[in-house]
N, C-alpha and C positions, 0 to 999 in steps of 0.2 A: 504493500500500500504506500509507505513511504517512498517509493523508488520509483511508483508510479505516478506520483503528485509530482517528485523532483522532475520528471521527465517533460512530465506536462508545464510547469514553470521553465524549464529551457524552452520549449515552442512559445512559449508566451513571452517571454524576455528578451532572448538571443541577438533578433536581428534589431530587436526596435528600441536600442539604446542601451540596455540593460549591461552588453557585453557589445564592446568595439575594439578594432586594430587590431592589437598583437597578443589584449589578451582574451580576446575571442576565438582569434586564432587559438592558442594555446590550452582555454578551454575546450574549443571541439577537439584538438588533438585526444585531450581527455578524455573526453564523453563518448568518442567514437572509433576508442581505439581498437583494432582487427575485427569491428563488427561485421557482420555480413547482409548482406542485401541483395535484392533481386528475388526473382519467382523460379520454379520450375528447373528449366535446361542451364538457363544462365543467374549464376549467383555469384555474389562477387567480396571478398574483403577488402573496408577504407583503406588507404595507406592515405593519409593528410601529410604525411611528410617528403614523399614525392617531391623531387625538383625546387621544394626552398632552395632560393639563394641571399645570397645579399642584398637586402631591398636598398643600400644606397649605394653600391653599384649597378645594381644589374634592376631596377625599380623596372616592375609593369604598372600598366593601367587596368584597362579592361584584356583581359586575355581570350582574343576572342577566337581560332582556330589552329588548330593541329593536323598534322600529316605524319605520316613516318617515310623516310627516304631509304631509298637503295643500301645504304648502308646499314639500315635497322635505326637510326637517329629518329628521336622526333623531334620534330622543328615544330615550334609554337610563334605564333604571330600574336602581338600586341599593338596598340595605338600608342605606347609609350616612347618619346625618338630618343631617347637615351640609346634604346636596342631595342627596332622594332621586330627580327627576327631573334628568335634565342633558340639554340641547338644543343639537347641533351643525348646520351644515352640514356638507354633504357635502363637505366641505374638512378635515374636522375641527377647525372652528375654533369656536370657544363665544359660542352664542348667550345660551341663559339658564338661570338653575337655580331648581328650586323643590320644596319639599316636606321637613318636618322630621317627620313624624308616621306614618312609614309604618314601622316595625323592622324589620317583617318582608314588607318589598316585593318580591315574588317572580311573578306574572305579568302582563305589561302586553297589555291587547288597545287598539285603535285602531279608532273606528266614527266614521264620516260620519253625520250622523246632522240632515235640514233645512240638510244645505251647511255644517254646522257640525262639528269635530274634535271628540270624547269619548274620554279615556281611561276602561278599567276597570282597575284594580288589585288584584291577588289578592294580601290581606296575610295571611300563615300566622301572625301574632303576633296582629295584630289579630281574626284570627277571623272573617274578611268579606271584601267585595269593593265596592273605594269607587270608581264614578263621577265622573270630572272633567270640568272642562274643558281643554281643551289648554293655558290656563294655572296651573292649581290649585286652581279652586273646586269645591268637593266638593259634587256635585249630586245624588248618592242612595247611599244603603247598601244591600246586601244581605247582611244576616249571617246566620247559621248558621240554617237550617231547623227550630228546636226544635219548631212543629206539623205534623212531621211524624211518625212513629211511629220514624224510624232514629236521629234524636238528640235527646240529653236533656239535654246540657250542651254551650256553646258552645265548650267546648276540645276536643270531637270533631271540629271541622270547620276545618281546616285546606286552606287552597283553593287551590292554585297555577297555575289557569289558567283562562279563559273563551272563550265565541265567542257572536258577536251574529248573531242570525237577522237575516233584510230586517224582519220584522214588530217587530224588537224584542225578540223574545226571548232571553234571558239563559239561556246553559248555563254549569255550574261545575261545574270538574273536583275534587273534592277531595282531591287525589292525594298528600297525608301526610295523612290524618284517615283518614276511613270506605271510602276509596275510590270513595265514590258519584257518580256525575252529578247535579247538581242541577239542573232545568228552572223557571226563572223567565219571568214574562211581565215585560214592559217598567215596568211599576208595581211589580213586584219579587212579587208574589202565585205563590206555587208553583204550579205546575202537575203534575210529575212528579221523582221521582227512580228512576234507573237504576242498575246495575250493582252496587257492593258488592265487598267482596272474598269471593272464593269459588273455587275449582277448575275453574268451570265455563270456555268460552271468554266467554258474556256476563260474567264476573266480572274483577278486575285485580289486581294485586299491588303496582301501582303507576300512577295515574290520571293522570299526569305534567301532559298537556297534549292541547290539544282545541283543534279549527280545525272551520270548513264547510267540505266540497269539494261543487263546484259544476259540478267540469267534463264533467260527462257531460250536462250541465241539468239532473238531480233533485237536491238538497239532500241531503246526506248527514253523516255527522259520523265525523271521524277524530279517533281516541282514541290513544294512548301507553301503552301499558304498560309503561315501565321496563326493572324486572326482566324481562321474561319475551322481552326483546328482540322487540317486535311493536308494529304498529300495526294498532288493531282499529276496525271499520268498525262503523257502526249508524244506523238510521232516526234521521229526528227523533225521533221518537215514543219512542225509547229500546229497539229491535228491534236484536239483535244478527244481523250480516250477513253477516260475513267477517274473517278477518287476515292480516294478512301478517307474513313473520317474517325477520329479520335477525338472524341468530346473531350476538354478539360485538359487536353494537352498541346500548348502552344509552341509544335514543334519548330527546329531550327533545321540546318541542313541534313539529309540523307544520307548516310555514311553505308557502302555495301560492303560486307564481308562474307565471301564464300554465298550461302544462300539467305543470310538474313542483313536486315537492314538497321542500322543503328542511327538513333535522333536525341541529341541534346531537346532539352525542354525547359526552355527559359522562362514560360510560368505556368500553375496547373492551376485546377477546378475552376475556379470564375477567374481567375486571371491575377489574381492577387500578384501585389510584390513579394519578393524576398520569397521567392517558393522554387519550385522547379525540379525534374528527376530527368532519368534517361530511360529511353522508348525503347523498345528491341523488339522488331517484328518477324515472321517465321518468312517461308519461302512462298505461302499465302497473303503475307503483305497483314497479318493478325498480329497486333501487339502480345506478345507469350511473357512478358519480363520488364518491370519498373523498375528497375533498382532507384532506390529511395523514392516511388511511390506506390502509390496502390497496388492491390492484386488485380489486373485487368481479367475482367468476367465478361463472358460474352453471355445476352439474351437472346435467342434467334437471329444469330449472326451479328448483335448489335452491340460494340464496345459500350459499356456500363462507363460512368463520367470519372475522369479519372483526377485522382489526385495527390498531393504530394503526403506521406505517412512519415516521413523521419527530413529534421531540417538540417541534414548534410550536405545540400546541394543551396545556392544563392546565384539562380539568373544561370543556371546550365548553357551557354554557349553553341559548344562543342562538342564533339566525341571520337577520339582517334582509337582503332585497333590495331594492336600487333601483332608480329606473327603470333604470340602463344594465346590470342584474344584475350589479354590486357584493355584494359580499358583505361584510357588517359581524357578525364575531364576539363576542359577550358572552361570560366567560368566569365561574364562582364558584372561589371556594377556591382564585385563583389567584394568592396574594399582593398584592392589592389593585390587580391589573394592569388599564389601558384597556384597550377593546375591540381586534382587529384588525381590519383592513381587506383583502379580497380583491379586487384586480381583477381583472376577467374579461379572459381574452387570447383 
């Protein structure tokens, strides 16, 4: 009974002043130390000590995307320009940082590209989406689509996510700006723009974050709509397909692994702040697994509202897998907190 009151008083305190900085941090290190979470197939133990560094050297803001690169690194993007990229192993231990010129560094994609590592970066300040190399040389822009008829000034287009075709092609989600997809070929020349915001189901309210799925062998592309709690399917070609809907989770990008799908969840049930879990859907595109929320119950097919059960997550981001399906949490707006670390048990 006492352990149950205490626990309930940390949901109630935690984020809203009670406990702040370092010794909030140091409390949840406490509270949540090797607990385990998740449903079913995928369950996982905190590690909260993943990846600290020095916050007066190596200081993030919002940490808002991860990848893991050819070499098994993951590479973490922030909006912090002290070091807007930061490269650990998988040890959490700091390999390198680079990048001062990114404000507003908010999607990171990861493409092989002739045996060689490319990042894309979706800068929402900058107005574009910069091509690196996996060590920071910026090998092409693509900014805002002004010949096309949808915009006319390059502060409409604010782009927070990409996905690289086999051929090279460049999708960009504009998901704070016009809502639109934008289809680039590899030399950055437009090809097509899709969606918009609009009422329709082809339309979005919020264009979050965009992957290819692959696993049925046609090429497909999985979209994020945000607000509207859904992830919506569409041709390349920018044909609206199908969606699926997850009441009470306001998912973020689509992360594929093997045959299931993994989603940061940056806020649940009505939308509250300071909440948030990770989504994990089967090769049915069915939420199986929340670690840190709910038990997702299906009613005749129909995801039950889901929302967050334990307050180890603040504003979920992200979600990187590794080879050993690790789970590496990005978090924004979380008092400047490193990432977490999930291992899979």
């Amino acid at each position: 009974m006492i352990r149950r009151k205490f626990l309930s008083d940390v949901g109630k305190y935690s984020f809203s002043g009670f406990l702040s900085g370092s010794s909030l941090f140091h409390f949840h290190k406490y509270l949540y130390k090797d607990v385990v979470i998740g449903h079913g197939s995928h369950r996982y133990k905190v590690d909260l000590n993943w990846g600290a560094l020095d916050a007066l050297r190596y200081p993030v803001n919002d940490c808002h995307e991860m990848v893991q690169d050819s070499k098994g690194r993951i590479v973490l993007l922030t909006n912090h320009t002290n070091n807007n990229v930061i490269i650990y192993n998988r040890k959490g231990q700091l390999e390198e940082v680079w990048g001062t010129n990114f404000p507003g560094a908010h999607g990171l994609s990861l493409n092989v590209e002739n045996g060689k590592d490319f990042l894309y970066i979706a800068d929402n300040q900058r107005h574009e989406v910069i091509k690196t190399s996996i060590s920071g040389k910026i090998i092409k822009l693509f900014p805002a689509p002004l010949d096309s008829m949808y915009y006319h000034r390059s502060e409409q287009y604010i782009p927070t996510e990409t996905a690289i075709a086999k051929n090279g092609d460049v999708y960009v989600a504009d998901g704070y700006g016009l809502q639109h997809i934008i289809h680039y070929n590899e030399k950055g020349e437009l090809l097509n723009i899709f969606g918009g915001k609009g009422e329709e189901e082809k339309h979005f309210d919020n264009a979050h974050g965009i992957c290819i799925d692959s696993r049925d062998g046609k090429d497909t592309l999985l979209i994020t709509d945000r607000m509207q709690n859904k992830l919506k399917r569409f041709s390349m070609e920018g044909e609206y397909l199908l969606s699926y809907d997850f009441p009470g989770a306001y998912i973020c990008r689509p992360v594929i692994h093997n045959n299931h799908v993994f989603l940061a969840t940056i806020w649940s049930g009505d939308g509250s702040s300071n909440t948030g879990f990770v989504s994990i859907l089967n090769e049915n595109n069915q939420m199986i697994s929340a670690p840190g929320g709910s038990k997702p119950i299906y009613i005749n097919d129909q995801l039950q509202k889901m929302h967050q059960a334990l307050k180890i997550f603040r504003h979920p981001h992200d979600v990187c897998v590794d080879d050993d399906e690790n789970l590496y949490v990005a978090q924004w707006n979380s008092g400047k907190s490193y990432p977490i670390k999930l291992n899979r048990i």
